[in-house]
N, C-alpha and C positions, 0 to 999 in steps of 0.2 A: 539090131536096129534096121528098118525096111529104108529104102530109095525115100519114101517118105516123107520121115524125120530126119534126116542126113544133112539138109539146108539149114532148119533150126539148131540143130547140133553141134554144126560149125560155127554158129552164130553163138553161142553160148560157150565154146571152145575160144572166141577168142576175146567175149567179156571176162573169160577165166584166166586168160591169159597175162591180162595186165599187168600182174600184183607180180610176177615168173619175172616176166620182164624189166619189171623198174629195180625188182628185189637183181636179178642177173647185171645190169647194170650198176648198181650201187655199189656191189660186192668187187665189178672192176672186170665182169667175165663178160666183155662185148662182144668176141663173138658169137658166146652162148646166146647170150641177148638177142641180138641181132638175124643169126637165123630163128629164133623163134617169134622174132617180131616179123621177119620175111615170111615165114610160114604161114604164121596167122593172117597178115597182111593177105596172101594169095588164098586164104580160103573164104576172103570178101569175094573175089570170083568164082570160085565154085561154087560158094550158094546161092549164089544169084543164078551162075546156070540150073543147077539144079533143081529149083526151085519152078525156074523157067520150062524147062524140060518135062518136069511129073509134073508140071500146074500144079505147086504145089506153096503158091505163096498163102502167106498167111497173115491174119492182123499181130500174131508173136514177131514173124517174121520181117514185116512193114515197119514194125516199131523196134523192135532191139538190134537191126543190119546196120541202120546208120549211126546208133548210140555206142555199138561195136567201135565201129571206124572211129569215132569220136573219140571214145575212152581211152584206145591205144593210143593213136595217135597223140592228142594231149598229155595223155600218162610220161609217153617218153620228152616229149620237149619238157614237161614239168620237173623230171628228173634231170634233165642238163640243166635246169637252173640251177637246181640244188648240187650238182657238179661242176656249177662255171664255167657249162661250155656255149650255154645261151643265156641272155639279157633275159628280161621277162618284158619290155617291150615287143619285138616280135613275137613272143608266145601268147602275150594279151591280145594282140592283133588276130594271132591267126583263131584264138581261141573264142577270140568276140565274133570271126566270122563262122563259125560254127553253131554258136549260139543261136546268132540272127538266121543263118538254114535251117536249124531246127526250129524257128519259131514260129517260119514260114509256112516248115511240112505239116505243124499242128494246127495253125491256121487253114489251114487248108483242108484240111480233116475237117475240118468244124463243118465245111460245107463241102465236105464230099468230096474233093478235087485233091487228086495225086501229084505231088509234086516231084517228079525225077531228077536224076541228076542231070546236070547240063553237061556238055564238055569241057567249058568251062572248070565244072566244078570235079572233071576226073583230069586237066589238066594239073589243078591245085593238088590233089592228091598224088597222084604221080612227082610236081618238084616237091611235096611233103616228104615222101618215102626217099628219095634222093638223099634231102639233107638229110635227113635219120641215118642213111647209110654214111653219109660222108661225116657227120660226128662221129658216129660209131667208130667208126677205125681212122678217123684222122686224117680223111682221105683231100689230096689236092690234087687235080690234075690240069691234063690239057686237054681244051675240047676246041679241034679244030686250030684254030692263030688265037683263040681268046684265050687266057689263064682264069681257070674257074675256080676259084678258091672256095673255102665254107663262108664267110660274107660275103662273097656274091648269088652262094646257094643262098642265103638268109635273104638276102633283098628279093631273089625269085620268088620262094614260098610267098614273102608275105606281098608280094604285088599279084601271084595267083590268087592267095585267099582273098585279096582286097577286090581284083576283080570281077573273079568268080560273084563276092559279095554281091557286087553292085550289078550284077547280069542278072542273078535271083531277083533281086530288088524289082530291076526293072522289067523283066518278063512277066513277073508278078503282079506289076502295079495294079494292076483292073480288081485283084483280089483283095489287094490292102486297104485299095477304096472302096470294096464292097463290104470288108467288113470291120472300119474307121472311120468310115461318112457315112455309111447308112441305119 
């Protein structure tokens, strides 16, 4: 495999991943899980650099990096429902704000216009991967004088995803009215 293809690769490494990781968790093997969701997780970074690096982005690439992110990320909060460690309100939340991103970056396609991530929206990803670690092993701690329990990870995530939401929405706007009103 050349420098190339090494960004799609990983991208399709971690749509392959998904099924590893909900199957590793279900079975009850979190750490297993959990570094391979760490794993996969950190090679959203590599292929974005690499990609960057060989000018090597692509319309595979444009389209299946955030469907990536997506897939895992949903994958695993959808198997703590199904383990009772999350409600499916907050995963409906974060998972409608995922939605609405991707409905945005197709929209936007339609007329040619890239839509990046915001900080925002690598803010939300960041307390996402958080709480995934902190279900995973059950973790509480202290950060700082606050006690940071996993409900208060959960209220994080989902006021990231919510705000992240509404920053797309609104950085957007001029696009949603160009192509909803005109």
């Amino acid at each position: 495999m050349t420098d190339e293809n090494l960004p799609n690769a990983l991208t399709v490494f971690r749509i392959l991943s998904v099924p590893f990781v909900m199957f590793l968790l279900l079975s009850g093997f979190n750490l297993a899980a959990l570094a391979l969701f760490l794993f996969a997780s950190v090679t959203d970074l590599a292929d974005g650099y690499l990609a960057r690096k060989y000018d090597r982005t692509s319309p595979f690439g444009k389209f299946a990096d955030p469907i990536a992110d997506k897939l895992l990320v949903s994958a695993v909060f959808i198997t703590f429902i199904q383990l009772g460690k999350l409600t499916a309100v907050p995963v409906v939340v974060i998972i409608s704000r995922e939605f609405l991103v991707t409905g945005l970056r197709l929209l936007g396609a339609t007329v040619e216009k890239v839509i990046s991530a915001s900080w925002f929206g690598k803010t939300k990803t960041v307390s996402h991967i958080i709480l995934i670690v902190a279900i995973t092993i059950n973790l509480e701690f202290q950060l700082v004088w606050l006690k940071m329990s996993i409900p208060w990870l959960i209220y994080l995530a989902i006021a990231t995803a919510v705000a992240s939401g509404v920053d797309y929405l609104v950085s957007n706007r001029k696009l949603i009215k160009e192509c909803f009103l005109d």
